[in-house]
N, C-alpha and C positions, 0 to 999 in steps of 0.2 A: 552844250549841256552843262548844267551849272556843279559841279567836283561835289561826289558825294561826303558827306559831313564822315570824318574819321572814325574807325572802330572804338579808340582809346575815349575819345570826346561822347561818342554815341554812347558809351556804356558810362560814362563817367556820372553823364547828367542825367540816364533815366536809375541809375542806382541810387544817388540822390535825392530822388523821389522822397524815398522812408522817411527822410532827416527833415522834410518843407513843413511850415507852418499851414496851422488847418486855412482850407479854402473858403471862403462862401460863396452859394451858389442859390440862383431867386429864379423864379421863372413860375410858367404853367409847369402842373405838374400830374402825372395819369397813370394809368397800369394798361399795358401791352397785354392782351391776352389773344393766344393763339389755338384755333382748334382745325385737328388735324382728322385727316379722314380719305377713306377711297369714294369711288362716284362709280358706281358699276348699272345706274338703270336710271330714267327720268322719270320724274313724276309725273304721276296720274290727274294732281290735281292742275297743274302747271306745265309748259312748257321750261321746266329748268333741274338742275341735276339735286339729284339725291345722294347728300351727303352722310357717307358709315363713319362716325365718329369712332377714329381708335386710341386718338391721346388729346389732352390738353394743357396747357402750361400759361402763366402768368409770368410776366417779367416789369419792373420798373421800368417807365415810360417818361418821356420828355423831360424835363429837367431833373427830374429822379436819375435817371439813366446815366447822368452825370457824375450825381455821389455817387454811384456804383462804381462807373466805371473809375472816379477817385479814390473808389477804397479799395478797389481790386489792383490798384496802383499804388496802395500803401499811404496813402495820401487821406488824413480826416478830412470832413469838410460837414457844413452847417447846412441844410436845404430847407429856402423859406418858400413856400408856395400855400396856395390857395384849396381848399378839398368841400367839397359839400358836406351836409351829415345828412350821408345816407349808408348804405351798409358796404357800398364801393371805397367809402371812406376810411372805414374799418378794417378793411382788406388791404387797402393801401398801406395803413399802419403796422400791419402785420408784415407786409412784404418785406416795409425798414428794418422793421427792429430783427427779422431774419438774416440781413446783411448786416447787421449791428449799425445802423447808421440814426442816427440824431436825429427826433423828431420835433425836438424845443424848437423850429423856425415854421411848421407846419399852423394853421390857420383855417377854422371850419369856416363855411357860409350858407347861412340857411337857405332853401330856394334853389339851391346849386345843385348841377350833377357832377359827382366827381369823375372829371374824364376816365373812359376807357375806350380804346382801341381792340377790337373782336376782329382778326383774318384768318378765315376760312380759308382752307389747305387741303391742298392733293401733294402726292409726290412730285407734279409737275408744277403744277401750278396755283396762283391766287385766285379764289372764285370772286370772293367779295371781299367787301373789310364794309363792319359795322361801328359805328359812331356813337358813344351814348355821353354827351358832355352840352356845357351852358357857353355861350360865346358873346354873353354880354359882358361888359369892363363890369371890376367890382366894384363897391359901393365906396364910399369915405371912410366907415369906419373900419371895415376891413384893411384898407389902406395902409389904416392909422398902425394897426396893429401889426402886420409887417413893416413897416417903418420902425417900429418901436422894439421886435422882435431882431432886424438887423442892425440897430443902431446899438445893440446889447453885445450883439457881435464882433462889431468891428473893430477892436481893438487885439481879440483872438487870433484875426483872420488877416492874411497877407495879400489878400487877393479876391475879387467878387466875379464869378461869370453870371454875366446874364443869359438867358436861354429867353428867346421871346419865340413862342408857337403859336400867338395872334390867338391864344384864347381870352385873353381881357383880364390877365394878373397884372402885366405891365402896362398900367394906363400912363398915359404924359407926365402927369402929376408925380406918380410914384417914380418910374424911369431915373426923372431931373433928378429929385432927392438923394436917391439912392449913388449915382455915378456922380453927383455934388458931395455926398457923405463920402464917398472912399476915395474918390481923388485929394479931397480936404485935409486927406491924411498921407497923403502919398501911397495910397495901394493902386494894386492894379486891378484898371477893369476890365474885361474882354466882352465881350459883345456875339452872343449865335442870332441872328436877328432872323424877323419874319415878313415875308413880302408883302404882310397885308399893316405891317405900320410902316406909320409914315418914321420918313429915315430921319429928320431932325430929331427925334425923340433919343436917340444915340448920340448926337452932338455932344462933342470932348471926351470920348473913351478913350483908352490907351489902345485898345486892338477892335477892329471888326471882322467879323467870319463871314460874310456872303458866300452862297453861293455861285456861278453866275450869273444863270438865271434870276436870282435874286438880287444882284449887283445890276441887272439890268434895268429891272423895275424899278430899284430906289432910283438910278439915275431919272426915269423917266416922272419920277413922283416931282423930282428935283427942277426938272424941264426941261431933260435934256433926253435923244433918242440914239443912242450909241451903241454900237456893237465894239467896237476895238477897244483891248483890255487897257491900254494903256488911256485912251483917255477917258474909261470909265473911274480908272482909279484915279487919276489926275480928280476927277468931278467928287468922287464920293469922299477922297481925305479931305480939299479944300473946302467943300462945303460942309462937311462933317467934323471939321478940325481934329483929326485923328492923327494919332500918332505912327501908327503900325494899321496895315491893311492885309485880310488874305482873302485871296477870292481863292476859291476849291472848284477847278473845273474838270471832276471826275477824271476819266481817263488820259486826260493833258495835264494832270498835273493842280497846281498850285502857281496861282500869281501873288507875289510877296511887292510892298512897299513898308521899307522904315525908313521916314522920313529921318530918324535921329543922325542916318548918313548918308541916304539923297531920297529924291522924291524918283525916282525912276525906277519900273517893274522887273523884278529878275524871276523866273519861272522856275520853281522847284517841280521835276519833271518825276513822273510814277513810275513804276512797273508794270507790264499785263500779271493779271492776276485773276484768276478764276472767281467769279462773282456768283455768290449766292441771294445774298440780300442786303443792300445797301444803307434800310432802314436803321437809324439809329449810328449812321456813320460820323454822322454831323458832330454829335454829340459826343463822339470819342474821340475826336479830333480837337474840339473846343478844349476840350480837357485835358487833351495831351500838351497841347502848344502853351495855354495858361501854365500847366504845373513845368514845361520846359524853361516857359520866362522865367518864374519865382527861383528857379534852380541854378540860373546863371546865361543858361544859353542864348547866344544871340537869335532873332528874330528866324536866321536863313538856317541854323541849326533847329532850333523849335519847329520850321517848317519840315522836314527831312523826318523828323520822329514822329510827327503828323500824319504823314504820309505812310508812317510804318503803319503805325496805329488805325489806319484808316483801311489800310489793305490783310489787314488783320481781322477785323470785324466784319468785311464787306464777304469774307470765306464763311463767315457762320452763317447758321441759319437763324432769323427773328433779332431782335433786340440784343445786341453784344457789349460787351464790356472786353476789359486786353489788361493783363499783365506786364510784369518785366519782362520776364520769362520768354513770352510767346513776340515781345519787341527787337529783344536782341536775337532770337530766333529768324525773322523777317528781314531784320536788319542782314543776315548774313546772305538771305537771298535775296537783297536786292544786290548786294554787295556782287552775289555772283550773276546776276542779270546784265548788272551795268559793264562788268569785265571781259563778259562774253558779247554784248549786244560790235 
């Protein structure tokens, strides 16, 4: 097992945090909405349950969920994405400026639905999850305008995560631009990628987040059929010319490669952790491990506060965000898991 990152060090770089230059952050981007309810009879009209709505709640969804969980980490940050004008749109806007976060990188498109994610809830369990979004790539001049909207940016910004959710704001075109613009400058990019683009579109980022399921598939995009982590990551840095690799394999942990001091996989190993809801994990993790790079931490340190951060959210229920607070919190029980195990 790989020696857990120290208390001194662990508290050093997520306090840190407050002091980092704003982030920017591009992606799809949605509102989570959750409605909650008991099921005590079937319907009449159908074979299927009838749902007593007793609560509802909205939450920032997919790359949104990022500046959240940036700003509940002290941490400003830019969010460029793409919204319809429709009245989802509207409500989205209202969610930002609730968490005070910056809507100058947001972007209508006519014709568009602005994603929203609806799941239906019992105390036990998911019945359904309802879909109301557009999955075509957007157009040129949309493009144009996030381009022009993040190129205003980067001078701000120390750092760019991409979040791609294969809804069609990261098209090829845009991708190249944007991780050509902030490498041009020496920022960092990190990369939450999606299984349904193709993995060249990420070529020369500083980090990629698969997961590995997802590390699976780009191999396979790439032409190759592998199960074993080491020569998946072997395939996905050399053909991706990546600097830094994490594949996030749930309950085993984290597979790490920085090539800047070998190209060989070392496994940052988890905790058991009682799991609620894992949605929205991805995301806090992207988050945590960029704002650890910008703060000093080495690669296998940023993984370790990932890992808090991950095991942090995956206890809430719906869409989460994580603090300081609740990392150095975590931090102390992994600390005593790994001493006992």
């Amino acid at each position: 097992m790989k020696q857990l990152i120290s208390e001194n060090r662990f508290v050093h770089i997520v306090e840190s945090f407050k002091t980092l230059p704003p982030i920017a952050v591009v992606g799809d981007v949605g509102i989570d909405k959750y409605t909650h309810g008991n099921v005590k009879r079937i319907s009449p009209e159908a074979p299927v349950p009838v749902l007593e709505v007793t609560k509802e709640w909205h939450k920032l969804g997919l790359a949104a969920n990022i500046s959240h969980n940036l700003t509940t980490l002290g941490i400003r940050s830019t969010l460029c994405g793409v919204l319809g004008d429709d009245l989802n749109a509207n409500f989205f806007i209202d969610l930002m400026e609730e968490e005070n976060l910056s809507i100058d990188g947001l972007v209508r498109m006519p014709n568009r639905h602005t994603t929203l994610k609806e799941r239906i809830l019992t105390e036990v369990q998911q019945i359904c999850r309802i879909d109301y979004e557009t999955l075509g790539n957007i157009d040129l001049e949309t493009e144009n305008k996030i381009l022009n909207n993040m190129e205003a940016a980067l001078f701000a910004h120390e750092a760019l995560i991409v979040e791609d959710y294969g809804k069609g704001t990261l098209t090829e075109r845009l991708t190249a631009k944007l991780i050509q613009m902030f490498r041009k400058e020496g920022k960092i990019v990190t990369v939450d990628p999606s299984r349904s683009t193709p993995p060249r579109y990420y070529r020369g980022v500083n980090l990629l987040k698969p997961n590995l399921t997802e590390a699976k598939i780009m191999c396979q995009s790439l032409g190759y059929r592998e199960s074993n982590i080491e020569k998946i990551a072997e395939i996905l840095v050399d053909a991706l010319n990546l600097q830094m690799l994490v594949v996030t394999m749930g309950p085993d942990g984290m597979a790490i490669v920085d090539t800047r001091k070998s190209h060989s996989v070392s496994i940052i190993p988890t905790v058991p952790t009682e799991v609620f809801d894992v949605s929205g994990a991805g995301d806090t993790a992207i988050s945590v491990i960029t704002s650890s790079l910008l703060a000093g931490a080495s690669l296998e340190e940023a993984a370790w506060i990932g890992n808090c951060a991950s095991g942090v959210v995956v206890g809430k229920k719906g869409t989460a965000t994580v603090n300081v607070g609740e990392l150095c919190e975590f931090y102390k029980k992994m600390q005593r898991k790994i001493s006992q195990a």
